[in-house]
N, C-alpha and C positions, 0 to 999 in steps of 0.2 A: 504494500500500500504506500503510494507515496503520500512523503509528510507535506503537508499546507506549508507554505511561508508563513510565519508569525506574522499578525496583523498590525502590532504597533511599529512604526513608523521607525523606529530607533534602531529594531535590528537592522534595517539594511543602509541606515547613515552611518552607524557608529561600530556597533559589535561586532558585524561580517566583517568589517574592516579588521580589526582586532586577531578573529576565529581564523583568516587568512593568512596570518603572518604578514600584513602592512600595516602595524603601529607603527614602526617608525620613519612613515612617509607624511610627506610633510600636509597638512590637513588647513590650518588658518594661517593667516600671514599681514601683518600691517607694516607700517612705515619703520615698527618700533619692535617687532615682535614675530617670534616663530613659534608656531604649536605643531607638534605630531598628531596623529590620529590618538596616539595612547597617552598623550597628555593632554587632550580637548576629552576623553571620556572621563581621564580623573580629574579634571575640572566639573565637569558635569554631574559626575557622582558624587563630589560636594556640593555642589546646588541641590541635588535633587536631596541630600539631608538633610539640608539647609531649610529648605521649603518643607520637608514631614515633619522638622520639628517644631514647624510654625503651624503646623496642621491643616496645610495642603495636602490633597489627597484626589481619589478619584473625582474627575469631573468640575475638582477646583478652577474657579476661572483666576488668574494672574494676569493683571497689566504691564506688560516690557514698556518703557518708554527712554530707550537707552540707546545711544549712539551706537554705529555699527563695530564693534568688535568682540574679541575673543569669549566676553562674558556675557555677553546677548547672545549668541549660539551656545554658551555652556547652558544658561539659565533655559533656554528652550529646549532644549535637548535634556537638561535635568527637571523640567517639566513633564515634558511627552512620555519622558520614561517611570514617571510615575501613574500616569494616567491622568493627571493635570489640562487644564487648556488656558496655553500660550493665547491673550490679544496683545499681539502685536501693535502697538501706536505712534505716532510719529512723534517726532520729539521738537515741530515745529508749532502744534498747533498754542492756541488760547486757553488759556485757566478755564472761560465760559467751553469751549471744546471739548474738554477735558472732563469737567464738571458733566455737560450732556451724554460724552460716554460712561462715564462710570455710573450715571444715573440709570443708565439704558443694559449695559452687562455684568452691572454688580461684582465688579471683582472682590475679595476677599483680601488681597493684597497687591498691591503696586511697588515695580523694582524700577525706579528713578535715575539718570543719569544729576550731576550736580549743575549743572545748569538750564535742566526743567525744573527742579525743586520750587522753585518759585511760584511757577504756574499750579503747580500739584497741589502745594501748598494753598494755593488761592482755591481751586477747585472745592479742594477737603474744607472748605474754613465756610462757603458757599452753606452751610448747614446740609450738605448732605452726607447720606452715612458710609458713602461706600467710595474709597476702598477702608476695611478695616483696620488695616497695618499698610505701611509705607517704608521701604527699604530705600538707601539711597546708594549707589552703584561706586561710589567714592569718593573719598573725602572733600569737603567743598575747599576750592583753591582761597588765599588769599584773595581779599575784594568781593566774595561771595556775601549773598547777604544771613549773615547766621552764622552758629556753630550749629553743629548737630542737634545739640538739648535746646536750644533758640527753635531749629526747624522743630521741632518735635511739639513744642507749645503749639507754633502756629498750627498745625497740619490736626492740631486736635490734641495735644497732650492729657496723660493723664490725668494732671490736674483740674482739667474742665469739666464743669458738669458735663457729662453723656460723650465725655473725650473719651480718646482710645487711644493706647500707647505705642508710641511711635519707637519701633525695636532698634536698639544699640547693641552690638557695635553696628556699622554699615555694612553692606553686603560683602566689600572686598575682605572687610577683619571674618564675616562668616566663611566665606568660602576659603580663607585661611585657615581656618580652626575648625570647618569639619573635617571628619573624617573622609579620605579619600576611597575607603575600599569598598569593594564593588556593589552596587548595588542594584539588583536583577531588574531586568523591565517588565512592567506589570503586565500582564496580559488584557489586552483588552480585544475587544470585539469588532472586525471592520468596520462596523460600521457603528462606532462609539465616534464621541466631537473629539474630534483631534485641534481643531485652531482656529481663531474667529477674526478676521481679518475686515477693516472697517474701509469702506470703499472710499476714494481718491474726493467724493462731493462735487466732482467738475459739471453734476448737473443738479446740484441741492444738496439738501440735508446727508449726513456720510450714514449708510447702511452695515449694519453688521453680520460678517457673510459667515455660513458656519461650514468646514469643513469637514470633511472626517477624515478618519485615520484610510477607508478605501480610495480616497480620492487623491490622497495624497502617494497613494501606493501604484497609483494609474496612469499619474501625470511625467512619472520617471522613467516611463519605454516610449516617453515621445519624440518630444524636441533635442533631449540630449542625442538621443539614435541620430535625430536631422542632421544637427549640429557635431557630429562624428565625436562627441567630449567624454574623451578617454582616462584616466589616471595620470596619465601626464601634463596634463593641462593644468592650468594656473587660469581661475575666470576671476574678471573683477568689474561690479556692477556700479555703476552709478545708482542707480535705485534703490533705495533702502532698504533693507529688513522689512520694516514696519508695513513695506507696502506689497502687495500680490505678485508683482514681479519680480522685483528685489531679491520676494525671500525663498522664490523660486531659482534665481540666478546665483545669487549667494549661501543659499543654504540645500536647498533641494536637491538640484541638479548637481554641484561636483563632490559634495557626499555622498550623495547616492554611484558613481563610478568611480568613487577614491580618490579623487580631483582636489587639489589647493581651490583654497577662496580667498580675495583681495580685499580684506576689508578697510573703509575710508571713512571713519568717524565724522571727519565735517563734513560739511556739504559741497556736495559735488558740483564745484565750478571749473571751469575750463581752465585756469591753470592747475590748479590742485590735480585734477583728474589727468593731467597730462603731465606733471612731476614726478605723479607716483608710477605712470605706467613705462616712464621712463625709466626710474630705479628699479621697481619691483618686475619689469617685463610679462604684466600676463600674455596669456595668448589667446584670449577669448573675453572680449570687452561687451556688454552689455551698457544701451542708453537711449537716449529718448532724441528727438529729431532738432529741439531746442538745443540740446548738449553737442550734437555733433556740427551743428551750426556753429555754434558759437568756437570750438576747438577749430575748425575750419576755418573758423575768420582770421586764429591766431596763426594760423601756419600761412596763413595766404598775406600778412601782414609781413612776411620774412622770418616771423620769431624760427627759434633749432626747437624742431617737434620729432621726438622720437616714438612710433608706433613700429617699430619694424619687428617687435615680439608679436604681433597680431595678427594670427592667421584667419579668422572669424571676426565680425563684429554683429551686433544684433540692434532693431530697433523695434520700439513699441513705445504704449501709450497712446500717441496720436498717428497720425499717418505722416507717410517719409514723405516730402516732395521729390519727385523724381529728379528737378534740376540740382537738389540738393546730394540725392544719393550719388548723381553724374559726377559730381564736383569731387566727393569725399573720393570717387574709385578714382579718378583721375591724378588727385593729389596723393592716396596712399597706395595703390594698385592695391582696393581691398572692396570686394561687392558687400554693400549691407545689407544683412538680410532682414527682411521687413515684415514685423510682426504683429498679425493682432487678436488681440485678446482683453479678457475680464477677470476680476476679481470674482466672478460668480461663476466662471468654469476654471477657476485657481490658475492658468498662464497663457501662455498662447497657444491658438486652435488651428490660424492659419499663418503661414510662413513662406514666405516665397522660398526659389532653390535657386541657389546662382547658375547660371549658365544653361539652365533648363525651364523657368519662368519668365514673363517678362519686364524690368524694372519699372515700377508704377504701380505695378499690381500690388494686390494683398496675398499672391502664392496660393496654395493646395492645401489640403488639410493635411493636419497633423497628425500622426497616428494616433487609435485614440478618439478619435473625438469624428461626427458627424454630423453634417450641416442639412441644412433645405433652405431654401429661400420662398418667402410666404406674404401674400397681400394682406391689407386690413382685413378681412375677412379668416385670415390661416388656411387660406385655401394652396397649396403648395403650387410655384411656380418654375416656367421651364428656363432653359439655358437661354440669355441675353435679354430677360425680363430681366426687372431690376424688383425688392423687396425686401423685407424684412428680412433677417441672419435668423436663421434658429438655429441653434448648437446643442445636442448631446453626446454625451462620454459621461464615463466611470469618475471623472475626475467632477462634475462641477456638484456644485454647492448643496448640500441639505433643505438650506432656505435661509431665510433671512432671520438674525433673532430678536427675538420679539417682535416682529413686524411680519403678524399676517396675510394684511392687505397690499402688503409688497410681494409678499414671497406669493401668491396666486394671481398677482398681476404681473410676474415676471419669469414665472416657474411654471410651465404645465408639463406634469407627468415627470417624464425623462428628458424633455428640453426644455433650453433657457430661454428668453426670448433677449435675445442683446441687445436690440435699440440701434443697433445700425444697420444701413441701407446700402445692398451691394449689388452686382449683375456676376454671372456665372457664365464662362464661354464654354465652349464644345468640348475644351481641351481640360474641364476640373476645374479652369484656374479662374478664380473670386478676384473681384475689381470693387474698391471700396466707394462707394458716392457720398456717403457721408452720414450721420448720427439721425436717429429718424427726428430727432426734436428741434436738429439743422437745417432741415431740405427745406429748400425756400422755393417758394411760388409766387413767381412773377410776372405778373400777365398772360396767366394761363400755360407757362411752361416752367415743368422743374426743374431746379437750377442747382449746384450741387457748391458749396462754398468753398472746397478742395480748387476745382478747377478754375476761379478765379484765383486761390490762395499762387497755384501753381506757376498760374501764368504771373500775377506780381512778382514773383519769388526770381522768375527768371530776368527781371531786369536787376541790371547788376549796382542801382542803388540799393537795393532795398534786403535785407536785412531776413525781417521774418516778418510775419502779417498774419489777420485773421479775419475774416469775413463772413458778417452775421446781416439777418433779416430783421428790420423792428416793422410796427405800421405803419400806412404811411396812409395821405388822405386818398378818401375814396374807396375805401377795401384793397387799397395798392399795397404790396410790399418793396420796400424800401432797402436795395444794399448799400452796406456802409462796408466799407476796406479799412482798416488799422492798418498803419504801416508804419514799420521801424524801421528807421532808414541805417546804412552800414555808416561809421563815424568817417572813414574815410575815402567815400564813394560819391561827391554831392554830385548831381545835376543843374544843368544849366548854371545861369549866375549865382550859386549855392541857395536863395531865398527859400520858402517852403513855398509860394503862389509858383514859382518856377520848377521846383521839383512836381507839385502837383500837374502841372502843364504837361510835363512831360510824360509821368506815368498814364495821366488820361489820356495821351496818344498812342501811349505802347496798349493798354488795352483796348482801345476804338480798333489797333494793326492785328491783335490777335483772336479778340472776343465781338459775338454776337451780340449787339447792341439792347438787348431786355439782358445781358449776364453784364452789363459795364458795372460798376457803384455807381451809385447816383451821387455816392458824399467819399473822397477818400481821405481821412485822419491822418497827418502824420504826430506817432506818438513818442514818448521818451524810453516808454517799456509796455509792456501786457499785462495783465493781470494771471496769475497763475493758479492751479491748487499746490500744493502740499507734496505730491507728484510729481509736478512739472508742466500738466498740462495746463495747457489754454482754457483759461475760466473764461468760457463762451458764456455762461448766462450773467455775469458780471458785464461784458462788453454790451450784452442785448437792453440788459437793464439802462447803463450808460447811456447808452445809444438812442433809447428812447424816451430818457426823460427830459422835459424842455432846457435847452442850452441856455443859462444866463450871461448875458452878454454884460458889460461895466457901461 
């Protein structure tokens, strides 16, 4: 008879590692630091002590809101392997953010990096009751505001009525001082919550997506298979832990084939990201279409940009422009492959293939996972209609938690319904048109805000841009273009009346006159989420409330 794989998640990131005879390959790695596989599990085998003797246990929910390194994957990995569930959270949001999650998934304890303590702090003090306990990830630097027993009043100390004690020492003295020896991973059930992953908000309120332990077992013979990421690979993501990509790029996928992972505590700006990839040389770079923009600008600026450890590069989040991916293969001799995906089917579904899709597109499906394309109605549609994505696989979401009337308006059965709008050719291969809450309609024909974004993109002022539909009179809909112009690119006599001139003649030379903007913005920056992406309902709002003039 053969034996089943163990269902929790841990045996095939960490132990098979171990039972094979590679502990001592090299597993985590920062600017500052090296871990083996067999010294990330006896790190994690003291978190996960750490955490029972705080009385976490099965089904515990924990708040991460800690920078990306070595102790955010101990701490998740010494979760899961309790049978705990990891919510991952970013460590950029608001005390008011903050305070709304913990309202809504009740964690029992929050492990804090020292420069959210602040927020958390605010959050806790908000009179709400959860989290019970607050750990803080290490010691607050000089200039922080507080000692320890200072945080600890605020955050609800003991001494307050209905306070609750905020545990000393901090997490780096606990995971110091427990015990390192081993400690078995609990058995759980595939289909137990393995992780709750709280969406990006680039179109509202952030939803809380729940995982399980089978989805996350599902999503490991996909993309990495695409992406050929073997053991020897070294990947390193611009996207965080905290978010559905991220913790699929940096923690999923090269634990799961024995792979190093690159981790970058601050935030991933275009020199940071392109310092480290110079000293540390991954070979499999993960990043969103903003990121590689912006890194592009700096090489094409003259600066010494070294990628030449990069055999692969990946994108998602929003869609690539195609003059964008032109640019990056020409500058690096490296095709990006271009992906897209949800936090509600845990990573990406569709993926282009270099050399055998064609660039623009959204690629083939992943292994794994299975599409239709469906009208208002969900009546399924054929190849070069355009409609809704429906996606299922093994991998996507439970449902939404606590959020009923989300999870059956966006979950039916075994599909998801993803909210964007694409066409299907002959050939499998998916062409992205755009977010269904984006297709704009203008004058009776549908108009897709990518294909204007694209065509802007290709004049070589301009930078990066977004284009959204508000009302306009008469039942008209109205495009507005954002445009960020490149700092060393001006047009005409540099004025912005003169730069506008001009882009409204390069569009009148490419575009159909109902796809022109009626109004193009030049702005200083975008609005973004938390992510990276383009906070489109932020622009819409902007854009539609009456302009006060001086």
């Amino acid at each position: 008879m053969n034996r089943l794989p163990p269902a929790n998640i841990v045996h095939r990131l960490l132990d098979d590692h171990l039972e094979r005879g590679h502990g001592d390959a090299l597993c985590v790695r920062t600017e500052q630091e090296r871990l083996s596989y067999a010294q990330l599990h006896r790190r994690a085998c003291r978190a996960a002590h750490a955490f029972r003797d705080a009385g976490v246990t099965l089904e515990t929910r924990v708040a991460l809101i800690l920078p990306d390194g070595p102790d955010h994957l101990a701490c998740l990995l010494g979760l899961l392997r309790i049978g705990a569930v990891p919510v991952p959270l970013a460590t950029q949001l608001t005390a008011e953010d903050y305070a709304r999650v913990f309202a809504d998934c009740r964690p029992r304890l929050a492990v804090v990096g020292a420069g959210q303590l602040t927020a958390v702090r605010a959050a806790r003090g908000d009179g709400g009751e959860w989290p019970e306990q607050v750990w803080v990830a290490a010691a607050e630097q000089p200039g922080a505001s507080g000692s320890a027993e200072e945080s600890g009043a605020a955050a609800g100390g003991a001494g307050e009525p209905g306070g609750v004690p905020y545990p000393e020492p901090l997490l780096s003295r606990l995971l110091d001082q427990a015990p390192d020896d081993h400690v078995p991973v609990r058995a759980t059930s595939i289909d137990d919550m393995a992780v709750i992953q709280y969406t990006s908000g680039s179109t509202g309120t952030p939803r809380g997506v729940v995982h399980l332990h089978r989805g996350l077992q599902a999503v490991l013979d996909g993309l990495p298979a695409r992406l050929g990421l073997t053991s020897g690979d070294l990947c390193f993501s611009a996207a965080k832990l905290s978010f559905g990509y991220g913790f699929g790029n940096s923690f999923l996928f090269p634990l799961s084939v024995g792979a190093g992972t690159l981790l970058l505590p601050e935030a991933a700006d275009a020199a940071r990201v392109l310092r480290l990839a110079a000293r540390c040389r991954p070979s499999v770079f993960f990043g969103v279409p903003a990121l590689y923009s912006a890194m592009l600008a700096v090489a094409e600026r003259g600066a010494e940009v070294d990628l030449s450890s990069v055999r692969c590069c990946v994108s998602a989040g929003e869609p690539l422009p195609a003059s964008l991916a032109d640019r990056w293969r020409e500058r690096f001799g490296v095709e990006i492959v271009n992906g897209l995906g949800s936090t509600e089917c845990l990573h990406i579904f569709l993926a282009t293939e270099p050399g055998r899709t064609p660039r623009g597109s959204s690629g083939t499906l992943v292994p794994g996972y299975e599409a239709e394309l469906r009208d208002e109605q969900g009546r399924v549609l054929g190849d070069g209609e355009i409609g809704q994505l429906w996606v299922r696989g093994q991998a996507n979401a439970a449902r939404y938690w606590n959020n009923h009337p989300a999870t059956t308006a966006t979950m039916a059965g075994e599909w998801t319904r993803t909210g964007d709008q694409l066409s299907r050719d002959e050939g499998g291969v998916y062409h992205f048109v755009a977010r269904s809450d984006d297709v704009l309609k203008v004058g009776g024909f549908k108009v897709a805000p990518t294909e204007i974004e694209d065509c802007l993109l290709r004049h070589p002022a301009v930078l990066e841009c977004a284009v959204v539909g508000v009302p306009g009179r008469h039942a008209t809909t109205e495009v507005i273009a954002h445009v960020r112009l490149r700092p060393d690119a001006p047009a005409g006599d540099g004025s912005e009346d003169a730069v506008r001139r001009e882009l409204r003649a390069h569009v009148r030379t490419h575009l159909a006159s109902y796809k022109q903007p009626r109004e193009i913005r030049l702005v200083a920056d975008l609005p973004r989420t938390t992510t990276g992406k383009i906070a489109r309902h932020v622009l819409r709002a902007e854009a539609a409330a009456p302009r006060v003039t001086a």
